[in-house]
C-alpha positions, 0 to 999 in steps of 0.5 A, spaced: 500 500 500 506 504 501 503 511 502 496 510 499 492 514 504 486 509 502 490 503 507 492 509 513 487 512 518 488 520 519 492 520 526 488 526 528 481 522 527 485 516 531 487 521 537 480 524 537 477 518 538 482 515 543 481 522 547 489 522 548 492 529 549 496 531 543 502 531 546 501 524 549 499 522 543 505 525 539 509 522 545 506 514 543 506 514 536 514 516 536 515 511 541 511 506 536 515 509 530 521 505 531 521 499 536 527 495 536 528 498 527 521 494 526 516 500 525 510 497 527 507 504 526 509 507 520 506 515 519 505 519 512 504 525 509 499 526 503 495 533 501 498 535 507 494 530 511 499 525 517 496 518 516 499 513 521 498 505 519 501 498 521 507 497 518 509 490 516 512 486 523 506 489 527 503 483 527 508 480 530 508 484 536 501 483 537 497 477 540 489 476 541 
């Protein structure tokens, strides 16, 4: 999907939706960005939008 807007979520809409102070939010998507080099999130610009999705080894590092 790469940078295709169509496979991301706009991250403003996931922190309004969660309720996370923006400074919190900020703080846990830089945490996320870049997990031991496996980018679980992986954040992107487009028209001047930020979406974030998972990336490729988040499902490694999630469980049920």
């Amino acid at each position: 999907a790469g940078q295709d807007a169509n496979f991301g979520l706009l991250a403003y809409d996931v922190m309004v939706e969660l309720a996370i102070p923006r400074n919190v939010f900020a703080e846990a998507l830089d945490g996320f960005a870049d997990v031991r080099g496996e980018l679980i999130v992986e954040m992107f610009e487009r028209n001047g939008e930020r979406y974030i999705r998972l990336g490729e080894t988040a499902k490694y590092n999630c469980s049920d």
